[in-house]
C-alpha positions as CSV (number, residue, x, y, z in Angstrom):
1,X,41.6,33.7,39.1
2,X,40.4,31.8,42.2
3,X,41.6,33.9,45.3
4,X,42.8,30.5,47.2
5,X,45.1,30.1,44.0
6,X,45.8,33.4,44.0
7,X,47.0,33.6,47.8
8,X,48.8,30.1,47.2
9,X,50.5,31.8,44.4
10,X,51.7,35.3,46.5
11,X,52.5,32.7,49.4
12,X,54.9,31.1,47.1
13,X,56.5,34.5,46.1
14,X,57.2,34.9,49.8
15,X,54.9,37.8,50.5
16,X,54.0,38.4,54.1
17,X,50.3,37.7,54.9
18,X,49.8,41.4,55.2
19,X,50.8,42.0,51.9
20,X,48.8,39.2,50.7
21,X,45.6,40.3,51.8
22,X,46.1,44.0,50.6
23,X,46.7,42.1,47.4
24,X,43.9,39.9,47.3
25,X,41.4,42.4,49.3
26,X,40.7,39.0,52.1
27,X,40.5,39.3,56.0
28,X,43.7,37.6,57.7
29,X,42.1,34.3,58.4
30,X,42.1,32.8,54.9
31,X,45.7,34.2,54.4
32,X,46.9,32.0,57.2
33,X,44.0,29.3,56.6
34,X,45.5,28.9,52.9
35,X,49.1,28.7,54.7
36,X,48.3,26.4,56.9
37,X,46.5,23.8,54.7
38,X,43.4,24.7,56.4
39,X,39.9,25.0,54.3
40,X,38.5,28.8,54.1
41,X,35.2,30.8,53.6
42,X,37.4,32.1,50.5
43,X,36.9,28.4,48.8
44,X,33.2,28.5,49.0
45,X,32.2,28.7,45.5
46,X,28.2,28.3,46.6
47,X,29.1,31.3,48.7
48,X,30.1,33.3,45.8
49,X,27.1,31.8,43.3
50,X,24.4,33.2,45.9
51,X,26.5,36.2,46.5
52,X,26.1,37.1,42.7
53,X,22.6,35.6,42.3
54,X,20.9,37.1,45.3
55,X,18.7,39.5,44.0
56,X,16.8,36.5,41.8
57,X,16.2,34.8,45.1
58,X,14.1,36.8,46.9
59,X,10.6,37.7,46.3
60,X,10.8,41.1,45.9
61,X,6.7,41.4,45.9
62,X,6.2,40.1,49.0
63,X,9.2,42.4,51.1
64,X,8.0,45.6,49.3
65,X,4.4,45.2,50.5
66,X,6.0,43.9,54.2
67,X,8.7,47.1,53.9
68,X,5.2,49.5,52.9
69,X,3.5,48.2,56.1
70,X,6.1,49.6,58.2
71,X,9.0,46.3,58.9
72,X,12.1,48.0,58.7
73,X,15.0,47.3,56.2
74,X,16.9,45.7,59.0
75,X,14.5,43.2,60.4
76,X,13.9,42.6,56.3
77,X,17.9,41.6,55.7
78,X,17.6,39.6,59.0
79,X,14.6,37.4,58.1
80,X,16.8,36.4,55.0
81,X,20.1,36.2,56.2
82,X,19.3,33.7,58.6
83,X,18.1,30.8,56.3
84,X,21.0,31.5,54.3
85,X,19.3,33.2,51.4
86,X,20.8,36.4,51.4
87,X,24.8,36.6,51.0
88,X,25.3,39.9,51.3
89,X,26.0,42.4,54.0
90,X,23.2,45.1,55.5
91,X,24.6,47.9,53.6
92,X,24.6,46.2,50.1
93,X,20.7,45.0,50.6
């Protein structure tokens, strides 16, 4: 199930927001986003494609022989977070 539904759904049971995003594992924002009609980061279904497709996006060849000549993992994750290409947080990559 789509977590906007899903919050949309608890909302209508009359859960608190806090409740809501124990529930739904979400920040605050979308909770009251979704209650206030507002769009949320939680609707972006291109967000979640890249977040499961990731790993087919980069060229793994090319950061291995840049991570081998001494660029650290965090300048690596940097370099592709910023054009959008990498949708996941420091820790996952």
């Amino acid at each position: 199930m789509n977590k906007v539904n899903e919050i949309k759904r608890l909302l209508d049971l009359k859960l608190s927001d806090r409740a809501i995003l124990r529930a739904v594992q979400v920040s605050c924002n979308p909770v009251a986003s979704v209650r206030l009609g507002k769009p949320t980061s939680v609707e972006s279904t291109s967000f979640e494609i890249a977040k499961e497709k990731w790993p087919s996006l980069i060229n793994w060849e090319k950061l291995n022989s840049e991570y081998q000549s001494g660029v650290t993992l965090f300048v690596l994750w940097e370099e592709l977070k910023e054009p959008k290409l990498l949708a996941v947080n420091y820790s996952t990559f």
